[in-house]
C-alpha positions in Angstrom: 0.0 0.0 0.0 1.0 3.5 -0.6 1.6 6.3 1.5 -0.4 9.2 1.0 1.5 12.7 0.4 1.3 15.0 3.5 -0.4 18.1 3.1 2.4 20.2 3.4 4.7 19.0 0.2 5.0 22.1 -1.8 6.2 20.6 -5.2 7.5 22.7 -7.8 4.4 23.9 -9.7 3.9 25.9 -6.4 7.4 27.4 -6.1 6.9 28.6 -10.5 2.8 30.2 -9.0 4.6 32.3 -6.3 8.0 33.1 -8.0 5.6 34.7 -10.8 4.5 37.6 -8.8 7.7 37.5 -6.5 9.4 38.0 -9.9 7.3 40.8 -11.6 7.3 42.8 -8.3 10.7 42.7 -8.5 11.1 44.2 -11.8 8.9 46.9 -11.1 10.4 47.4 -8.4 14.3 47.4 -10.0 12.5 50.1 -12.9 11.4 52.3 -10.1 14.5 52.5 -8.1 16.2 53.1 -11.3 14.2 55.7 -12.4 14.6 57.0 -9.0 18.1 57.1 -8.8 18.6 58.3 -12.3 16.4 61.5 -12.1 18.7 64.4 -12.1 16.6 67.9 -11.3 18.2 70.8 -12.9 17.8 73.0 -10.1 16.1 74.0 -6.6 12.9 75.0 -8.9 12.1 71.9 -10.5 9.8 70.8 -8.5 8.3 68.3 -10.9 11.5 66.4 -11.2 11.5 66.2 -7.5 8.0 64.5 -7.7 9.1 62.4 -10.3 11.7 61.3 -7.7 9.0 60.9 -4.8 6.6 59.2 -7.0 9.1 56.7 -8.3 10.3 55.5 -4.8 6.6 55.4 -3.2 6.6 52.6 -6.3 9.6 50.8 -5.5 8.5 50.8 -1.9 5.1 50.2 -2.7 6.1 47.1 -4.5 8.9 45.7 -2.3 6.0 45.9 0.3 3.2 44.5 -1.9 6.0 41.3 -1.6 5.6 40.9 2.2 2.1 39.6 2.0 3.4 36.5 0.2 5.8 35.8 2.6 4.0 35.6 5.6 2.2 32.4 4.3 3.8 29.6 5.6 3.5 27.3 2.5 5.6 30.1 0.8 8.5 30.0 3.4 8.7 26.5 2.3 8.7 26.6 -1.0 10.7 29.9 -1.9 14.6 30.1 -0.5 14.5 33.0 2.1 17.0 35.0 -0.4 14.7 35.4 -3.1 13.2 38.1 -1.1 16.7 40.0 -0.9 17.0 41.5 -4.0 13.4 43.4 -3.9 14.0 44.6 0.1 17.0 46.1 -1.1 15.5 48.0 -3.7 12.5 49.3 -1.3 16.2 50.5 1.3 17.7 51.8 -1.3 14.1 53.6 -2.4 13.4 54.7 0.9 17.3 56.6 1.3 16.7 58.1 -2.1 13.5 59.6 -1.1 14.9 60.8 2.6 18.3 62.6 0.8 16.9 63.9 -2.4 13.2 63.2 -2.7 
């Protein structure tokens, strides 16, 4: 007789379903920061550049943090290596000191 599969076996369809929007917020979150970072306003007065700046790293932060929610699931811990989420919190730091120094 067989065994039957615990509930808990995360197989690898389930690590491709979450790595999808892991992935994506990631890149929108790399664009942002980049934008972000690459924004040069031409003087004190340009005040729309400086939004452009704000607005770009409330998106980068708004996407490293629209990550979080996946990770709190137990099931995703499992599945996903803890670095994977590394690359988009460092983005949403590096984000977050953009908008404090120049925003």
């Amino acid at each position: 007789m067989t065994t039957p599969v615990p509930v808990d076996d995360d197989s690898g369809l389930l690590r491709v379903l979450i790595a999808i929007p892991l992935t994506l917020l990631t890149l929108i979150a790399a664009y942002f920061c980049w934008t972000a970072l690459s924004i040069r306003p031409s003087g004190t007065w340009d005040d729309s550049a400086y939004a452009a700046i704000v607005l770009s790293c409330v998106f980068t932060i708004g996407a490293a943090a629209g990550s979080a929610p996946m990770w709190l699931a137990p099931s995703v811990r499992r599945a996903v290596p803890w670095w994977w989420a590394c690359p988009v919190v460092m983005l949403g730091l590096v984000a977050g000191v953009r908008w404090g120094v120049g925003g």
